[in-house]
VOBA-1610 file (N, C-alpha, C; in pm, whole numbers, padded with zeros to 5 digits, always signed):
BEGIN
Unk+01701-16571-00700Unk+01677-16613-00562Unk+01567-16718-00562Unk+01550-16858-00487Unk+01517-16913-00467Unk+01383-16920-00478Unk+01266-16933-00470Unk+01119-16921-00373Unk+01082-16965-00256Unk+01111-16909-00161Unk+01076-16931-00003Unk+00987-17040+00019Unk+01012-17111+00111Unk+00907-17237+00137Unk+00867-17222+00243Unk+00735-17241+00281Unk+00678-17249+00392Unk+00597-17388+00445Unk+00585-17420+00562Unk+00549-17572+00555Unk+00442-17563+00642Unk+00297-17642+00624Unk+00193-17599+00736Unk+00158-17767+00800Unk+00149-17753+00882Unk+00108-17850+00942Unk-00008-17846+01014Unk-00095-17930+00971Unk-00239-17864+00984Unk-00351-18018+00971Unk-00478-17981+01011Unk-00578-18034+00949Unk-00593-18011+00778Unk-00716-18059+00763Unk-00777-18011+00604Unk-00902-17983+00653Unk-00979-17881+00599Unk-01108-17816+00591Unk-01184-17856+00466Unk-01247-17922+00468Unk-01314-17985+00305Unk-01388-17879+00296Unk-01424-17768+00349Unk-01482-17630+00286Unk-01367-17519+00204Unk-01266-17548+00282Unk-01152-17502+00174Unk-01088-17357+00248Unk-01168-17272+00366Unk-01116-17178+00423Unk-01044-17136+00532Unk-01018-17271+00591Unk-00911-17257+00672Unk-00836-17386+00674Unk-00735-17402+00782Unk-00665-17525+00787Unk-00580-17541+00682Unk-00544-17668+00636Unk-00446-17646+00546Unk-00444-17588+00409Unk-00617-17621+00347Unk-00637-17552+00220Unk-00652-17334+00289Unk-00686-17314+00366Unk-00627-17160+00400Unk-00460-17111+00397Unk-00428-17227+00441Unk-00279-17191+00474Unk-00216-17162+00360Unk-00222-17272+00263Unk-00171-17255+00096Unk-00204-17125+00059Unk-00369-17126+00071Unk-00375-16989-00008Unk-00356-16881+00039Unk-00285-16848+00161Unk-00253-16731+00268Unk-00122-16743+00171Unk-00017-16872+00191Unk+00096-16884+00116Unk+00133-16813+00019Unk+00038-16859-00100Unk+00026-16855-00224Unk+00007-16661-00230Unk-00140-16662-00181Unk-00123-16499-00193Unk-00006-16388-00170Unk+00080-16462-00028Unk+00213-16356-00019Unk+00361-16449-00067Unk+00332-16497-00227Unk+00408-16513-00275Unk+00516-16582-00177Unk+00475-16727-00116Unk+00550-16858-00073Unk+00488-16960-00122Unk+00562-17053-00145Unk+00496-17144-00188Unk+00504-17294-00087Unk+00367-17305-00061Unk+00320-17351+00046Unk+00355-17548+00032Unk+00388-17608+00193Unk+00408-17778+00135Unk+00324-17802+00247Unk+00283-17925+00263Unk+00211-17924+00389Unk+00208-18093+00431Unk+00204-18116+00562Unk+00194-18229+00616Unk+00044-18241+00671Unk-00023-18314+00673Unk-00221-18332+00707Unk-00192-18425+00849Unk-00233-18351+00933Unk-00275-18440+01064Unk-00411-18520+01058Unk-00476-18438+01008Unk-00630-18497+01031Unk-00751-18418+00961Unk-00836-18528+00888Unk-00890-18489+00817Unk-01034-18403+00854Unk-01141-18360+00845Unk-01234-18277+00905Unk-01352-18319+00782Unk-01457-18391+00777Unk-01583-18361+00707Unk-01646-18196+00772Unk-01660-18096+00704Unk-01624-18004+00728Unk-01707-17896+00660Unk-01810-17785+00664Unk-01883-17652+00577Unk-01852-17548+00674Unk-01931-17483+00602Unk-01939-17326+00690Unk-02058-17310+00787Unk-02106-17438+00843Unk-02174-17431+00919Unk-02157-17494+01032Unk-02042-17590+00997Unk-02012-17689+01126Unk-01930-17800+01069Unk-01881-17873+01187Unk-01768-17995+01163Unk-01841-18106+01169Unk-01850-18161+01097Unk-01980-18304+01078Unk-01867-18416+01125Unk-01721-18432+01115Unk-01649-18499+01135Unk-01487-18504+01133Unk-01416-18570+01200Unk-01255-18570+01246Unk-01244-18731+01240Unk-01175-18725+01137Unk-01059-18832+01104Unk-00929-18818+01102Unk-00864-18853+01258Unk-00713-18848+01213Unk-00625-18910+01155Unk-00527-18878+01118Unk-00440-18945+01001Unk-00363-19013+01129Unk-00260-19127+01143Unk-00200-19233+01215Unk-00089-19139+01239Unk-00062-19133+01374Unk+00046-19082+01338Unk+00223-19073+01270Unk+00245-19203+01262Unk+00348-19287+01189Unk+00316-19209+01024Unk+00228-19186+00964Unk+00211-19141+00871Unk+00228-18976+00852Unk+00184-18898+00964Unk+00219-18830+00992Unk+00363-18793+00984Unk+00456-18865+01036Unk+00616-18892+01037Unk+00654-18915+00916Unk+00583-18993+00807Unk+00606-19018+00703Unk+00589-18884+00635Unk+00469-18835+00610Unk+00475-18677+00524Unk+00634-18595+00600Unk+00627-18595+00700Unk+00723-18490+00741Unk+00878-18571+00694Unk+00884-18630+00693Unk+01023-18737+00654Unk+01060-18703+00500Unk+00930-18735+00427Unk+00928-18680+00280Unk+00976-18515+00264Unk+00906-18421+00338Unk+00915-18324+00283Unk+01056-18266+00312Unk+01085-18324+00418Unk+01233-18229+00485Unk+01388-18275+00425Unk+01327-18449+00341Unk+01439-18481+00300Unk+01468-18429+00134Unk+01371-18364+00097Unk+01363-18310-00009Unk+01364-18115-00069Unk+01309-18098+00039Unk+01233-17937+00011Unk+01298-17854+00120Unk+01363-17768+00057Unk+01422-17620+00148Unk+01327-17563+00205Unk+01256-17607+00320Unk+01152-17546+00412Unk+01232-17403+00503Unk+01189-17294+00473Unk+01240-17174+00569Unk+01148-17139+00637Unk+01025-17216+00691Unk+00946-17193+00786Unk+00802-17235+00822Unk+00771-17265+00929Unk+00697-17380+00982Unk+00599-17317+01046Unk+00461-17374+00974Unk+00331-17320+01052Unk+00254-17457+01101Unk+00175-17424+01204Unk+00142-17569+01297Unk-00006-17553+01341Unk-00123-17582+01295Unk-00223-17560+01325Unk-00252-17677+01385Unk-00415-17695+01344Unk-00485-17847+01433Unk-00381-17965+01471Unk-00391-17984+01602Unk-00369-18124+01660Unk-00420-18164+01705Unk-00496-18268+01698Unk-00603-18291+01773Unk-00602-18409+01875Unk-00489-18521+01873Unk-00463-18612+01967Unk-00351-18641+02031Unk-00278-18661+02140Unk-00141-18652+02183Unk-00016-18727+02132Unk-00064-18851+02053Unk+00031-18914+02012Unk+00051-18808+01842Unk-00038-18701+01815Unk-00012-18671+01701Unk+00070-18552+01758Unk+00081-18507+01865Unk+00123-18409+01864Unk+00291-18436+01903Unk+00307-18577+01978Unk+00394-18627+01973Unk+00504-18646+01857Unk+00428-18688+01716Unk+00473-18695+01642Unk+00498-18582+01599Unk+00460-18473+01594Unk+00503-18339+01529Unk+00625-18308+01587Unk+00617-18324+01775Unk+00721-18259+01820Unk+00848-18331+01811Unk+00831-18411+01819Unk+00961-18534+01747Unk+01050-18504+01642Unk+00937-18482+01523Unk+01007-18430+01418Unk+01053-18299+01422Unk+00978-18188+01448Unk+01056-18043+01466Unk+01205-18077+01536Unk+01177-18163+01664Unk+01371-18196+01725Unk+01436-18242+01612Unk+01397-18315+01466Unk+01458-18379+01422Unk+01532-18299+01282Unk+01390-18174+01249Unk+01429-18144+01130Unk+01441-17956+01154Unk+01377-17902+01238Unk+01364-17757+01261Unk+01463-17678+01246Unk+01554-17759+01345Unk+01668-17654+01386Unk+01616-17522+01421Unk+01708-17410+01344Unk+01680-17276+01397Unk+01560-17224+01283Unk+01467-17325+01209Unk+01377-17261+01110Unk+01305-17172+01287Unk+01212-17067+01204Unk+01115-17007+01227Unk+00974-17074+01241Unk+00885-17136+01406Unk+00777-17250+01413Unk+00690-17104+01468Unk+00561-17139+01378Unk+00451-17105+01455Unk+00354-17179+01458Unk+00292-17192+01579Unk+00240-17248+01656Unk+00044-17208+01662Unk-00045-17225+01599Unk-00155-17139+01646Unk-00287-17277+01732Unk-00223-17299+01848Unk-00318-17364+01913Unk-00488-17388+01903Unk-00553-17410+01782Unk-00636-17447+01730Unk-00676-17511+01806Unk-00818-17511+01875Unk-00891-17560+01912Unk-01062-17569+01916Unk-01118-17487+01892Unk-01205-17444+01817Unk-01261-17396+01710Unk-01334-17419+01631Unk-01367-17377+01498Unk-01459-17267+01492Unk-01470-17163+01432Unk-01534-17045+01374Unk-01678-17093+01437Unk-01736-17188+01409Unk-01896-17264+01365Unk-01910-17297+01579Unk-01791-17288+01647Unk-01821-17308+01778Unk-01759-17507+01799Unk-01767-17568+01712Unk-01722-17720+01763Unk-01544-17752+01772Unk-01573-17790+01861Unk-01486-17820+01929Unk-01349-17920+01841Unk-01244-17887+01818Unk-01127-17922+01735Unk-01060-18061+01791Unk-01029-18029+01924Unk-00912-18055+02002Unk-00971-18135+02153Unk-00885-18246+02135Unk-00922-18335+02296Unk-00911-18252+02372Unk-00973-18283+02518Unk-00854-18203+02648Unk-00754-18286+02676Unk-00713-18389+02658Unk-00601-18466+02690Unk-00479-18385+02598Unk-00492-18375+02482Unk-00386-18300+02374Unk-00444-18162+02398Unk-00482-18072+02485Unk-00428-17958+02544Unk-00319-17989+02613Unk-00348-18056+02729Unk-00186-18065+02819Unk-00056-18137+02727Unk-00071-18222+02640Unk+00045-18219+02531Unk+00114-18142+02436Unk-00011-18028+02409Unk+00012-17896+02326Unk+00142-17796+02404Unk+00046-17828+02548Unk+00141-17713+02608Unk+00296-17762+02660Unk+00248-17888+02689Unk+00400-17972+02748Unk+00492-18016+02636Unk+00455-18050+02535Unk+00563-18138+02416Unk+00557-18035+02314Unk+00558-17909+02297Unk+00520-17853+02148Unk+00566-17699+02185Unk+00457-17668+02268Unk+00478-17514+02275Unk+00658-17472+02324Unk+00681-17532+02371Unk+00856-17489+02425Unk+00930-17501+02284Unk+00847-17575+02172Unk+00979-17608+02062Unk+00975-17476+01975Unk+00822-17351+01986Unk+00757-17280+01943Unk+00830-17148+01943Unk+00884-17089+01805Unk+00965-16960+01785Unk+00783-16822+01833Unk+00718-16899+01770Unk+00564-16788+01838Unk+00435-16869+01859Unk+00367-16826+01970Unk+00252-16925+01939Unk+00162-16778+01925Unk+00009-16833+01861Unk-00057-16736+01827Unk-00196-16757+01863Unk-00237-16789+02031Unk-00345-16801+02027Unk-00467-16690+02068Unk-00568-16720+02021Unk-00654-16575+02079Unk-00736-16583+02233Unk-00801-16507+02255Unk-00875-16534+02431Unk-00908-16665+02470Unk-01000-16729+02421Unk-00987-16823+02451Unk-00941-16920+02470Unk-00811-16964+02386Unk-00720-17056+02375Unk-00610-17003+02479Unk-00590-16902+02488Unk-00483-16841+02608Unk-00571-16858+02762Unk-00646-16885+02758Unk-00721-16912+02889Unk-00752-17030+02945Unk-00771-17157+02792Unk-00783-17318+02808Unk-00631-17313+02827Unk-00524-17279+02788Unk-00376-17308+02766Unk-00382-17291+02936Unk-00428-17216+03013Unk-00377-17115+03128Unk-00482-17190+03222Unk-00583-17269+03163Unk-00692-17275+03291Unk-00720-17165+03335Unk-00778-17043+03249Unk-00813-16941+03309Unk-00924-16926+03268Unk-01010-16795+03284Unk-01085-16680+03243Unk-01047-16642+03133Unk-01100-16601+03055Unk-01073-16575+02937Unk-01051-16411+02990Unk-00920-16321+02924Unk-00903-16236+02930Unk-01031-16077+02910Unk-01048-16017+02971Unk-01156-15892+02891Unk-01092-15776+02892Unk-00981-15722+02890Unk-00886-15648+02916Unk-00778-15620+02852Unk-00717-15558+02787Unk-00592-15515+02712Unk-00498-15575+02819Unk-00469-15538+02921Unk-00362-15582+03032Unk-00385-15713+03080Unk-00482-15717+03083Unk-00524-15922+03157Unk-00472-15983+02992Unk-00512-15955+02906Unk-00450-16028+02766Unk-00284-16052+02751Unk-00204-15927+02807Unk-00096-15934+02774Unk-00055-16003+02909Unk-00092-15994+02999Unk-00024-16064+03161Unk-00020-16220+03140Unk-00211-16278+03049Unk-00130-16407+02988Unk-00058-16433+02890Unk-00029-16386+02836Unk+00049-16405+02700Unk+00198-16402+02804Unk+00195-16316+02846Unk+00345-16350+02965Unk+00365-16467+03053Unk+00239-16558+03059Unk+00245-16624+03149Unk+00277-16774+03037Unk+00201-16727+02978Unk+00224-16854+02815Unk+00390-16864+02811Unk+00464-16760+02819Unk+00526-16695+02793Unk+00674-16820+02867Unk+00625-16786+02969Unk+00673-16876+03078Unk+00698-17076+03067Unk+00625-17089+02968Unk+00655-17196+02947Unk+00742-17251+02826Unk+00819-17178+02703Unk+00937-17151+02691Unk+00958-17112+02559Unk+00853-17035+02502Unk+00845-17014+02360Unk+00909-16864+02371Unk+00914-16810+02253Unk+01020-16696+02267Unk+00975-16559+02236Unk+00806-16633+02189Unk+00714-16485+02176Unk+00569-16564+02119Unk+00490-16431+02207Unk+00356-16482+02220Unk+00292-16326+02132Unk+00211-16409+02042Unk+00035-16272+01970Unk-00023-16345+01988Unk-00087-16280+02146Unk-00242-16330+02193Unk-00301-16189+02084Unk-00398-16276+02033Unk-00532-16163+01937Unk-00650-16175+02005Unk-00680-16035+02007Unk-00763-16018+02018Unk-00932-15996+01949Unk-00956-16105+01843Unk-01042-16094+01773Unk-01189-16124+01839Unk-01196-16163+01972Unk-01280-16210+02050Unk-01344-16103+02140Unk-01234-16001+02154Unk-01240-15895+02256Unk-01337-15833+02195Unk-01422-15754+02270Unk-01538-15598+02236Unk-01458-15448+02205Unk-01537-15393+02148Unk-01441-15241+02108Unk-01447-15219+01979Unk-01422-15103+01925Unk-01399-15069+01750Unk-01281-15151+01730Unk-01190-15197+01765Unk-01059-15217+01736Unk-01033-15369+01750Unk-00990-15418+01676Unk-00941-15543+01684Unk-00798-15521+01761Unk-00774-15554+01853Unk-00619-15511+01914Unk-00538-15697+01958Unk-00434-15701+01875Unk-00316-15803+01917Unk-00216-15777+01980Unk-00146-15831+02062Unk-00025-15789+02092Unk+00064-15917+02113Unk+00194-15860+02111Unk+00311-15916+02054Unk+00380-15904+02175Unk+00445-16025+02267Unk+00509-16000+02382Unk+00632-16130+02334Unk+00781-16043+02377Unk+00863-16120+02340Unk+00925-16124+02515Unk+00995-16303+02458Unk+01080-16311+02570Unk+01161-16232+02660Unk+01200-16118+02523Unk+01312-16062+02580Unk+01241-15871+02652Unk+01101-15935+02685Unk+01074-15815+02733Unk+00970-15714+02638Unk+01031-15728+02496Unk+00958-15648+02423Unk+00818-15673+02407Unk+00696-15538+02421Unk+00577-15544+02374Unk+00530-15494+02274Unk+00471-15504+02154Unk+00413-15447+02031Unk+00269-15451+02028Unk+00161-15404+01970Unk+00039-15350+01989Unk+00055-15320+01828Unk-00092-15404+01830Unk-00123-15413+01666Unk-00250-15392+01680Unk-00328-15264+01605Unk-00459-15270+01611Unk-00505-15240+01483Unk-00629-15265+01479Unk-00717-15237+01315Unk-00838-15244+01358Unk-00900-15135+01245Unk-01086-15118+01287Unk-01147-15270+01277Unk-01230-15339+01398Unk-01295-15425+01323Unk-01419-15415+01287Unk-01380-15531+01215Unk-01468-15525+01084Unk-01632-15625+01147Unk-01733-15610+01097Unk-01813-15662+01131Unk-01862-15770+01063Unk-01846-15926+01022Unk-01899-15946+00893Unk-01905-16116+00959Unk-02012-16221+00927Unk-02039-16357+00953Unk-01939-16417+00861Unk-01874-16351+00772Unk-01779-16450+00696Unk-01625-16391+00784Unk-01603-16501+00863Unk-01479-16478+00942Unk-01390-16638+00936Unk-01472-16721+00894Unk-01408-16872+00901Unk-01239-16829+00807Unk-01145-16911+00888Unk-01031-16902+00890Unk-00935-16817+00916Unk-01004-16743+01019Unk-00929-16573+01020Unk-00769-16629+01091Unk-00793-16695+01200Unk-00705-16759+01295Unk-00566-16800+01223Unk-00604-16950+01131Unk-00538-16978+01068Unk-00462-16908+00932Unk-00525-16857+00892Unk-00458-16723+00826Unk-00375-16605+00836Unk-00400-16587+00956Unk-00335-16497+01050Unk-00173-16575+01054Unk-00197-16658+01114Unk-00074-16761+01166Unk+00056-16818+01040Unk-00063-16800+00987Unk-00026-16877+00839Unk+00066-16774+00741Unk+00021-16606+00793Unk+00045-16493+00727Unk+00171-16478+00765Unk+00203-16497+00953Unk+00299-16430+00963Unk+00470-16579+00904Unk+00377-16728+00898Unk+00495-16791+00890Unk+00567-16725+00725Unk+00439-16694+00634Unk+00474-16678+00518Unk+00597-16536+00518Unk+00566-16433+00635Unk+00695-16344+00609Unk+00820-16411+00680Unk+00840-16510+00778Unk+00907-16505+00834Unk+00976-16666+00720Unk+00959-16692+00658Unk+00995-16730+00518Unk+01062-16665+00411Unk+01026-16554+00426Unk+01082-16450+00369Unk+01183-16341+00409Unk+01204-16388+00517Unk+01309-16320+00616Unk+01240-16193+00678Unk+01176-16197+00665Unk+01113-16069+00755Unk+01151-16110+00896Unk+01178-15955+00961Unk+01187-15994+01133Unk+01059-15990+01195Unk+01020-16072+01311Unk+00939-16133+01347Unk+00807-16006+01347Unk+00842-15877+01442Unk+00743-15775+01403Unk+00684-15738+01311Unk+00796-15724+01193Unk+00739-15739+01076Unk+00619-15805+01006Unk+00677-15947+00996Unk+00620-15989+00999Unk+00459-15991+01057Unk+00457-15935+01191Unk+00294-15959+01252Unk+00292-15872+01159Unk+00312-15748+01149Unk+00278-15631+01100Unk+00167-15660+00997Unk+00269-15697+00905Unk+00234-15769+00746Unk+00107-15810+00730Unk+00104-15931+00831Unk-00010-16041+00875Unk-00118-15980+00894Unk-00117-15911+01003Unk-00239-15836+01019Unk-00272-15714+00950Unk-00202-15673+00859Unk-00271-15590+00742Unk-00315-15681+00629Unk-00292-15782+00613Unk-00387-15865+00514Unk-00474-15957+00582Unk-00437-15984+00710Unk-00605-16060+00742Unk-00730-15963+00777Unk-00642-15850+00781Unk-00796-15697+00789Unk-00853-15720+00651Unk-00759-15705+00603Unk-00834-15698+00417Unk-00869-15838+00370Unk-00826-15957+00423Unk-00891-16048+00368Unk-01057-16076+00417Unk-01081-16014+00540Unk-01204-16015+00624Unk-01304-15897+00544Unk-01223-15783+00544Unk-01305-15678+00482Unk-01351-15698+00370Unk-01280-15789+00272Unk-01283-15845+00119Unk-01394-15964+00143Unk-01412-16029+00260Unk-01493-16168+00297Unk-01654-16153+00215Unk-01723-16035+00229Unk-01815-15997+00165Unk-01848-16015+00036Unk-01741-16004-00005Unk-01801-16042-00175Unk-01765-16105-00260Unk-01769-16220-00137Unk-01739-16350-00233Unk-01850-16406-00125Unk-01929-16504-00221Unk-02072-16591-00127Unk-01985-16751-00129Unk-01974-16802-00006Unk-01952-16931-00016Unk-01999-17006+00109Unk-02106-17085+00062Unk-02217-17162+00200Unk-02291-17055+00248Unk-02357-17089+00354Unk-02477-17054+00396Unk-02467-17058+00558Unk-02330-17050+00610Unk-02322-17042+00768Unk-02212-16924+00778Unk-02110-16981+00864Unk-02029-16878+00844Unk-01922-16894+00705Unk-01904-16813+00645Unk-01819-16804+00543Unk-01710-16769+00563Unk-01636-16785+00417Unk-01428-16755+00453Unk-01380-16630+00432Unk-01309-16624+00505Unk-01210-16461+00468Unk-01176-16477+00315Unk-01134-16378+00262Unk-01127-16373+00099Unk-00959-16358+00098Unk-00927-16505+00045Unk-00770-16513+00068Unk-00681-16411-00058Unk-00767-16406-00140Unk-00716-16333-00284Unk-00762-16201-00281Unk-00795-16133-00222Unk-00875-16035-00224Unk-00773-15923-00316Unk-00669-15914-00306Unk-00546-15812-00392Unk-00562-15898-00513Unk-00643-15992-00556Unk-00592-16063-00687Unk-00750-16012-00793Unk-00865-16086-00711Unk-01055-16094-00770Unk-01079-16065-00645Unk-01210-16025-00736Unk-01318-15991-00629Unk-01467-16023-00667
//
């Protein structure tokens, strides 16, 4: 049998723990092997974003042109966008090359360190040109609230009412996470078009090395759904290794701000 491909579409993190160098190694760890298209580059630590350079987007078109005319992609992960003509270009190509692959979507807009990712002009393009092309989007409180012009959810039920409302604009299933929320429990939930709700919880964990949890997460579930896992599954999966990649975050030292989830953690320690 083949080796499953997964494709991320992403920034780069020149610290190496999230974005596209996370995504690979989320990949890599659940055995996919990861291709990736770079929107935009990030001067980038565990303490903060010193800088955003985006890639053109015509070039953009170009990576994705390369990879699709070559590589059996079975599934599509979509992080940082950070300007509308880039997001343009993404959504262009998904009409061009997706079909019925499996897109997730994790509306990136903020970074771990607090700076800011994402224009507000390419919010309203996120949600208008992209999210409808989106098999899941995966954003957490806050991004479900900039998406919504809302309040940020504080509530198990206010979380899932937007994720229904996300919902509404034409993707086919929403995991709003809750990694933002207060409580012992990290609690996500899983609201599908067709009605269905799922509830994913795990103790959380307490720890300053959390950089890339987001993208990892996102990154986790494209890697099962690459693998044919059904979509629950899949979260399932996801969020039993981004618990352990967080819980594992500890003992590995890297920088001096916030640090990365430990993508190998089943491999070293």
């Amino acid at each position: 049998m083949a080796t499953p491909i997964a494709l991320t579409i992403a920034g780069s993190d020149s610290s190496g723990g999230a974005g596209i160098q996370g995504d690979l190694k989320t990949f890599a760890a659940l055995r996919v092997y990861g291709a990736s298209v770079i929107t935009a580059l990030t001067a980038q630590n565990t303490r903060g974003v010193q800088g955003i350079h985006d890639v053109p987007p015509d070039f953009v078109t170009a990576q994705l042109d390369s990879v699709f005319s070559d590589l059996d992609v079975r599934a599509i992960k979509i992080g940082m966008l950070s300007q509308p003509a880039t997001i343009r270009a993404v959504a262009e190509g998904l009409r061009r090359y997706a079909g019925d692959l499996p897109v997730v979507l994790d509306p990136v807009m903020v970074a771990t360190s607090g700076d800011r990712l994402i224009s507000e002009e390419a919010v309203a393009a996120l949600r208008d040109e992209l999210m409808p092309l989106a098999t899941l989007i995966t954003p957490n409180l806050p991004e479900a609230a900039a998406l919504l012009g809302e309040s940020a959810a504080t509530t198990e039920n206010e979380a899932v009412a937007q994720a229904r409302k996300i919902l509404a604009v034409g993707a086919r299933a929403v995991l709003i996470k809750g990694g933002h929320a207060e409580g012992n429990e990290s609690v996500d939930h899983l609201v599908v078009s067709d009605g269905t709700l799922r509830r994913f919880a795990a103790p959380r964990i307490v720890s300053t090395n959390s950089h890339g949890t987001g993208c990892t997460l996102s990154a986790a579930v494209a890697a099962g759904l690459a693998g044919k896992l059904e979509l629950a599954d899949a979260v399932a999966r996801a969020k039993t290794y981004v618990t352990a990649a967080i819980r594992g975050a500890d003992s590995v030292s890297v920088g001096q701000g916030h640090g990365p989830v430990h993508h190998f953690h089943a491999l070293w320690r």
